[in-house]
C-alpha positions, 0 to 999 in steps of 0.5 A, a space after each residue: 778579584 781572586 787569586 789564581 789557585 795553582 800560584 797558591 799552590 806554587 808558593 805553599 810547595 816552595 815556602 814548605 819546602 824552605 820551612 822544612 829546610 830550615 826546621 832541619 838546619 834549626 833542630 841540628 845546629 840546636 838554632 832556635 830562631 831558625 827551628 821557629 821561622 822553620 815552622 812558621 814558613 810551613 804554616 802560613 801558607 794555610 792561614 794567609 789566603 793572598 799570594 802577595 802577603 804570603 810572600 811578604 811573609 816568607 821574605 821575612 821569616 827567610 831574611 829574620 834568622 840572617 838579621 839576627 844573627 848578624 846584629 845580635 851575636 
C-alpha cells in the first residue's frame, strides 16, 4: 500500500520549515543541539519514504533541543 504524495509533500514543506526555523534560532543563540536537529528535520523528510515514520522523527528531533536543555543545564 502506497502512501499518498501530496501528504509527503505536506509534511516535507511543514518539518523544513520547523528545520529551517530552528537552524536560524541554533546559528543565532550559538545553540548547537538546536543548529543540528535544525539540519536534521530538513533532511530527513528526503531519506524517510513513510509519512508516519517522518513524523515520528520530526516529534523527536523538535521535543530533543527542550529535553536537553531541561535535564542537562
Amino acid at each position: 500500500m502506497g502512501s499518498d504524495p501530496s501528504l509527503r509533500q505536506l509534511l516535507t514543506l511543514v518539518i523544513g520549515s520547523v528545520g529551517l526555523g530552528y537552524m536560524l534560532y541554533g546559528r543565532k543563540q550559538a545553540h548547537a543541539v538546536a543548529l543540528g536537529c535544525g539540519v536534521l528535520l530538513v533532511v530527513i523528510p528526503f531519506g524517510v519514504n513513510l509519512p508516519a515514520l517522518t513524523a515520528v522523527a520530526m516529534l523527536l528531533m523538535v521535543v530533543l533541543p527542550f529535553l536537553l536543555n531541561r535535564f542537562l543545564c
